[in-house]
N, C-alpha and C positions, 0 to 999 in steps of 0.2 A: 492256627491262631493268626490275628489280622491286626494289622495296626494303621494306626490311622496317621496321618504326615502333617500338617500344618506348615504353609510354608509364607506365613503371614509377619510379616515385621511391623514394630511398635514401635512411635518415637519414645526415646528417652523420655523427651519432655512430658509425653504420655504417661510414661511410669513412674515419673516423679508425683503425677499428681495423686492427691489425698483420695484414701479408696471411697469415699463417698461420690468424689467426681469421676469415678471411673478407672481410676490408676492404681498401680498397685501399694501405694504408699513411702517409694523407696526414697530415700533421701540423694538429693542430687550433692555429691561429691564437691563438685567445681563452687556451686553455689557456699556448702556449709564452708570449705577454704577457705574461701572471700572473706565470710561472717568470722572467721577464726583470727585471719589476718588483720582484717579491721577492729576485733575485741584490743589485739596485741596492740597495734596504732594509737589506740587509743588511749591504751594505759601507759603506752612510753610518753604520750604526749602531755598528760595528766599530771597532778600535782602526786601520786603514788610514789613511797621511797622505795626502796630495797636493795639488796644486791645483786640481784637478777637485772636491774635496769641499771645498776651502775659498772655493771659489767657489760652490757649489750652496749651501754654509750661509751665504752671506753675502747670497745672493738671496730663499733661502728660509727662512730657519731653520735648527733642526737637524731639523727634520722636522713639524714642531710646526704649527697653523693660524692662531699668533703669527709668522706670515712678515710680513716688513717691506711686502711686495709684498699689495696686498687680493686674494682668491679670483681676481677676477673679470677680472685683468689677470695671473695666472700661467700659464706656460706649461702645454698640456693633458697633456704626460707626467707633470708637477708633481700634476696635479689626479688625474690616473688613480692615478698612486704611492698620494697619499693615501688613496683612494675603495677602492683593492682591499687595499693592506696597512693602514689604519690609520695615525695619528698617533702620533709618536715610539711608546712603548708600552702606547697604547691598545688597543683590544680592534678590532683589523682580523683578517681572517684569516691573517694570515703570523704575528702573535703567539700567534692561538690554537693553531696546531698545532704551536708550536716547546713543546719542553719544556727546558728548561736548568736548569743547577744551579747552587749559590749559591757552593760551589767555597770560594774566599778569601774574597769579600763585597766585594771592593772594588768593584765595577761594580753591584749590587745596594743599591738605596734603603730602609732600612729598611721608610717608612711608606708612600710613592707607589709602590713596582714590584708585582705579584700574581705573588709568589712563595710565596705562604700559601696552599696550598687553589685556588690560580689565581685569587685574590683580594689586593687590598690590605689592608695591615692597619688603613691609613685608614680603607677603605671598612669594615672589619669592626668596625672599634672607632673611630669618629668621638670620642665623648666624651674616649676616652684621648689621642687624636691631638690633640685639640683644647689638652688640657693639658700637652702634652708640651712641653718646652723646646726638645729636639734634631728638631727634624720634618724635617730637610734632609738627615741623615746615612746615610752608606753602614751595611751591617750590619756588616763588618768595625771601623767605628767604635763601634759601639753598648756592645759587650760583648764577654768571651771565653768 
């Protein structure tokens, strides 16, 4: 009896693709994570109630690395969330490729959100910011 050896390697990325392009269909791990982590991101940052989020923010914040709990004693989903989407809405990759609109403005902060350009308008105009009386306020507050 004889056997035959194959001593041929395959990217990953290879085998992730769908069997029509060639690949063997397998789902990439690292990728579906991200998508998992960002569903979570999303719904913590969302108008959604429950217990499950008033518990996650009362462990951890509202997403913020001002958690009551120090880095280095939170849970590694905790740390992961952070590390691939960003802090509340900082500049991780789940904020960068969302585009949203300002709509009503109630959910949108005048001077802290980068809805300007995909910038803050803190970060743009510090001086103005610095003087401004109302720095806290939604843009729906600001003006009409």
């Amino acid at each position: 009896m004889s056997y035959i050896c194959f001593n041929s390697w395959v990217s990953w990325e290879n085998l992730c693709r769908p069997r029509e392009e060639g690949g063997l269909g397998i789902k990439d791990i690292r990728c579906f994570n991200y998508a998992l982590l960002a569903k979570l991101k999303w719904r913590l940052q969302g108008q959604e109630r429950g217990k499950w989020k008033e518990m996650i923010q009362s462990n951890y914040g509202s997403g913020t690395s001002q958690s009551p709990i120090p880095i280095k004693h939170q849970s590694w989903w905790w740390r992961d969330l952070i590390k691939v989407c960003g802090e509340e809405r900082a500049l991780g990759w789940l904020h960068k490729e969302i585009n949203w609109k300002i709509g009503v403005g109630d959910k949108v902060r005048f001077w802290e959100d980068p809805w300007f350009n995909n910038n803050s308008l803190k970060s743009v105009y510090p001086k103005l910011y610095s003087l401004s009386v109302d720095q806290g306020l939604k843009v729906e507050e600001v003006g009409s």
